[in-house]
PLY file of the C-alpha trace (Angstrom):
ply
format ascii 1.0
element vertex 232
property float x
property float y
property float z
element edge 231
property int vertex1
property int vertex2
end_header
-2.97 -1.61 -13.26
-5.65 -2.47 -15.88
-7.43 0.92 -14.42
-4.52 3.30 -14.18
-4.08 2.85 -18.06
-7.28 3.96 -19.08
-7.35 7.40 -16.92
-4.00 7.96 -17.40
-5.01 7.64 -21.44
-8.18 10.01 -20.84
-5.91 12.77 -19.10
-3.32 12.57 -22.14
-7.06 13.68 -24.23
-7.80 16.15 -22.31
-4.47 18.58 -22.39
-4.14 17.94 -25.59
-8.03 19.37 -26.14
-7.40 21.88 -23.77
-4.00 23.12 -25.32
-5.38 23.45 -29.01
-3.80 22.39 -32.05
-1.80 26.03 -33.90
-4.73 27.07 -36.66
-2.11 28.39 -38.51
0.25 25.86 -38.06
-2.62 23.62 -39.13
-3.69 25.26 -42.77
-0.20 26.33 -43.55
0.62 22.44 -43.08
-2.69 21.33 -45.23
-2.08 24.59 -47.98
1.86 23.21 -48.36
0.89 19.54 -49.00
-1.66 20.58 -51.55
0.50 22.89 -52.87
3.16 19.94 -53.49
0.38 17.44 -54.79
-0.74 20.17 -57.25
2.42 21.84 -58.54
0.80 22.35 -62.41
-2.09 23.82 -60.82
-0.02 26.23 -58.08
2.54 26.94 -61.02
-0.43 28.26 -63.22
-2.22 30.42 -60.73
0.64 32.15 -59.91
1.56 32.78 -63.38
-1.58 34.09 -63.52
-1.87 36.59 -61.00
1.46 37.54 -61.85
0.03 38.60 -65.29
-2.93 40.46 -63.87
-0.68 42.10 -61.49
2.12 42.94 -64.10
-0.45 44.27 -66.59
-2.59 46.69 -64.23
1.09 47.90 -63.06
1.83 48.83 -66.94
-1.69 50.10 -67.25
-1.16 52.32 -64.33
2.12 53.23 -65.49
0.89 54.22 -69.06
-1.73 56.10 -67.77
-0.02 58.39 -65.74
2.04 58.76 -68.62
-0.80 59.84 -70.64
-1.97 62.29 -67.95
1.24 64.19 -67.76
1.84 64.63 -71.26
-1.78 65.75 -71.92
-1.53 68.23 -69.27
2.18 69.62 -70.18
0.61 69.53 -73.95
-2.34 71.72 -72.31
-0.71 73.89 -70.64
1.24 75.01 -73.28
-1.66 75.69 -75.61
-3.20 77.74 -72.63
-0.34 79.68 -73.17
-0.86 80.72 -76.56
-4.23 81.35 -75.86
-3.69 83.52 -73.21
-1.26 85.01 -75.43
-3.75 86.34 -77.84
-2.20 83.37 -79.98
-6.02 82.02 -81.46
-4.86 80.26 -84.17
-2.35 78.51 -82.65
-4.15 77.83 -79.78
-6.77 75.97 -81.50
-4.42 73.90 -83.52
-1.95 72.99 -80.27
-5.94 72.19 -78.56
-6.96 70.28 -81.31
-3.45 68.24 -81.36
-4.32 67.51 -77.46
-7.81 66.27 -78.04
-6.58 63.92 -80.86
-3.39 62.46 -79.33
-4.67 61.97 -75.99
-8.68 61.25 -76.07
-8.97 59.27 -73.36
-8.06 61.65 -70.97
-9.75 64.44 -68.41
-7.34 66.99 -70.50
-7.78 65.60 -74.24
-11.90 66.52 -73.68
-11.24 69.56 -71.70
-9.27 70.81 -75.13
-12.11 70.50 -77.24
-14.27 73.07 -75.17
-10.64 75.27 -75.28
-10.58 74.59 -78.88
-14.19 76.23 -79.72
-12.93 78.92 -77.20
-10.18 80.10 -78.98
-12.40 79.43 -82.71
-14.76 81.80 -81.61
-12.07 84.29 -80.02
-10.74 83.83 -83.92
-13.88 84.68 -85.51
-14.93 81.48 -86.52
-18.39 81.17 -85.01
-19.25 78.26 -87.24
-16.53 75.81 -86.90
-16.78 77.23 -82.74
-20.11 75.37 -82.70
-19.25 72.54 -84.30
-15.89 71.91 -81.79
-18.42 72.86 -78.87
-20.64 70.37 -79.92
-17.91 67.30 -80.66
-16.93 68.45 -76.88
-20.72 67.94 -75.77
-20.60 64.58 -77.73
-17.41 63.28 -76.08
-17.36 64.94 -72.36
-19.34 62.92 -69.27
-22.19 63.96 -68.00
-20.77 66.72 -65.46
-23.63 69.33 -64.95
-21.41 72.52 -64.93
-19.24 71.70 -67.89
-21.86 70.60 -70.10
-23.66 74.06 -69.40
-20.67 75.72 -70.66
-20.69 74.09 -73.38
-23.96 74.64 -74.12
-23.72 78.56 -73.40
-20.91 78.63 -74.91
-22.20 76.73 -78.05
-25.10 78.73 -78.45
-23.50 82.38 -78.67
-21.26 80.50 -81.19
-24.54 79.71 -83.29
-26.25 83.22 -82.60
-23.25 85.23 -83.83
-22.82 83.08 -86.84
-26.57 83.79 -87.44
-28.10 80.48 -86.55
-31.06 81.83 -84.28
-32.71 78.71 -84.04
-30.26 76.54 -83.29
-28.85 79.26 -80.50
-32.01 79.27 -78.66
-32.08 75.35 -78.26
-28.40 75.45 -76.82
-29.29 78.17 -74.55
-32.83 76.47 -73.54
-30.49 73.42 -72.90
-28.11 74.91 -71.22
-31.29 76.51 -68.32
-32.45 73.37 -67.91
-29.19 72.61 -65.77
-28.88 74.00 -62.06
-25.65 75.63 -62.16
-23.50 79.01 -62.26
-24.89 79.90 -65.74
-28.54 79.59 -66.29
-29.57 82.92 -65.46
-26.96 83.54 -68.49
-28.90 81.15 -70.48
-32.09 82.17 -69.72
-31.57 85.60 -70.35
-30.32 84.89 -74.01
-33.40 82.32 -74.11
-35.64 85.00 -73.52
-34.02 87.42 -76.23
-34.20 85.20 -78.67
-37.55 84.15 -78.17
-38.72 87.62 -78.54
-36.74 87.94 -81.19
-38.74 84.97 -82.61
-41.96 86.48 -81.55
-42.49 84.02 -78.86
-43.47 86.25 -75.78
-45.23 83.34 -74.02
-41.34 81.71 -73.74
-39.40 84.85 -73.31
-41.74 85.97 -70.14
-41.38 82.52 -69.11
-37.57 82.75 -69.14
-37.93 86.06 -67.65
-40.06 84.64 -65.11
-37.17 82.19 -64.55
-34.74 84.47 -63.82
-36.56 86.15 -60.55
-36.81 82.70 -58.97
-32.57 82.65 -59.50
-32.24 86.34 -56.71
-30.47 88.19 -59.54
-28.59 91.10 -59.30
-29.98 94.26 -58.69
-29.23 95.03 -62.84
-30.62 92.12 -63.80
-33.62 91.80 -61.82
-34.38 95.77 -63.06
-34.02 94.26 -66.79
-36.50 91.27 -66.35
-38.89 93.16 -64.32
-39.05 95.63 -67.32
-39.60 92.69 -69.74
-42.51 91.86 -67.97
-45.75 92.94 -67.83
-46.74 94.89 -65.08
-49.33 93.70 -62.91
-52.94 95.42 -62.69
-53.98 96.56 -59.62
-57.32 94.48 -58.76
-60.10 97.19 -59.13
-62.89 97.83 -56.43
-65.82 96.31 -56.44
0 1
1 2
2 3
3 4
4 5
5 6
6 7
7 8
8 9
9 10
10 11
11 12
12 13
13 14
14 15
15 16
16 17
17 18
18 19
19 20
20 21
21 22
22 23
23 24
24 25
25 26
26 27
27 28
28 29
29 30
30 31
31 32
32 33
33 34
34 35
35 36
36 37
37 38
38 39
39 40
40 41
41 42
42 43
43 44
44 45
45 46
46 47
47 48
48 49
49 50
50 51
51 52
52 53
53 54
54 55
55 56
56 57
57 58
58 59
59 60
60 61
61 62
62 63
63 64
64 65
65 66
66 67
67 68
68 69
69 70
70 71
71 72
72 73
73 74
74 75
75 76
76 77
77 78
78 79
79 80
80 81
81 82
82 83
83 84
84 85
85 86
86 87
87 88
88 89
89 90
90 91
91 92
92 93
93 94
94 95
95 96
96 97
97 98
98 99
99 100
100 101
101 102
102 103
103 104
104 105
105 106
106 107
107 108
108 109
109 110
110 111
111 112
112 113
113 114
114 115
115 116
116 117
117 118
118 119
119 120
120 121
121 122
122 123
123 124
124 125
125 126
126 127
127 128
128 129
129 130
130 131
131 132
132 133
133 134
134 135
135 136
136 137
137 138
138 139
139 140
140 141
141 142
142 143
143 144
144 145
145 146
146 147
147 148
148 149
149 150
150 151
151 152
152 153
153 154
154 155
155 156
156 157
157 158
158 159
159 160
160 161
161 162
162 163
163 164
164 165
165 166
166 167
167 168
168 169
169 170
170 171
171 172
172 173
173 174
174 175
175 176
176 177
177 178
178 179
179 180
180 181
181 182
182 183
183 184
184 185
185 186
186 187
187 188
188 189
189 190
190 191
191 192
192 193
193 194
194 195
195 196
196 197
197 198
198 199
199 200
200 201
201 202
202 203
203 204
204 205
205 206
206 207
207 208
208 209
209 210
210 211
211 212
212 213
213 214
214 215
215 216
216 217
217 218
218 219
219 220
220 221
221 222
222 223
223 224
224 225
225 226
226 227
227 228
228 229
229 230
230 231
């Protein structure tokens, strides 16, 4: 009998260690009895994730708040700017970039706002808004060329040269769908300035780009034309 006990005890062990205890069973036991020793501290986390959670939801809420009524506020400015309305286009733009800055739409009004200044006449204050939208737009390739074109036939038809020849030399520097645009005016300008070494440069420029047949006749007669290589 003293035998039988022990390997009946050792066979008990071994179902049990074949069986497995529940892992689940196991932490969800261990989490609930800390979770009762530690009330304050449970109590606390949870009112603190509840907080996060409650604030990004109002956050997210606000936000898409903001975005609709920047773009309803947009629209209807695009409207009166498509409606030959410049004046009031600028202001209703101008309204949009103030009450809603932090948005895609309260930046994109301040490029619409030059637009429609410089549709009005006013080259000047056209360059400024261009350049507040340079300031306060991120760094997106093809809208700060716009800006930059735009901003510089602002300047030249106000009668700032200068200053339209750096926007437009900015405004090459960037790969996208208007440097030959930009380098065209950079080139015209220079000349005007008496710089041909930066005009044919431009020029120069603009071949590498596969212009149109128009434009590539234009550069090509901006150019000098290239002497045969004599015999001998």
């Amino acid at each position: 009998m003293s035998e039988a006990h022990p390997h009946h005890h050792e066979e008990r062990l071994d179902r049990k260690a074949l069986k497995g205890p529940d892992e689940f069973v196991v932490w969800t036991t261990r989490i609930a009895r800390w979770a009762q020793a530690n009330q304050a501290t449970v109590w606390g986390v949870a009112g603190a994730v509840t907080l996060v959670l409650l604030g990004a939801g109002v956050y997210t809420w606000r936000t898409a708040r903001q975005n609709d009524a920047a773009a309803a506020a947009f629209r209807t400015a695009s409207e009166t700017f498509t409606a030959g309305q410049y004046a009031g286009a600028a202001s209703g733009f101008e309204t949009v970039a103030g009450d809603f800055p932090a948005t895609a739409f309260g930046r994109l009004a301040l490029l619409y706002r030059g637009h429609s200044l410089s549709r009005e006449g006013k080259a000047a204050d056209a360059a400024l808004a261009y350049g507040e939208f340079l300031a306060r737009s991120p760094d997106v390739d093809y809208l700060r060329q716009i800006g930059l074109t735009s901003q510089g036939r602002a300047y030249e038809t106000s009668g700032d040269k200068q200053q339209a020849r750096e926007a437009f030399a900015a405004a090459a520097d960037i790969a996208g769908p208007y440097r030959v645009d930009a380098l065209l005016a950079y080139g015209r300008l220079s000349e005007d300035a008496g710089d041909t070494t930066a005009a044919q440069d431009a020029y120069r420029k603009v071949l590498e780009e596969n212009p149109d047949p128009e434009t590539l006749a234009l550069v090509q007669r901006k150019l000098p034309k290239a002497v045969p290589p004599t015999d001998g």
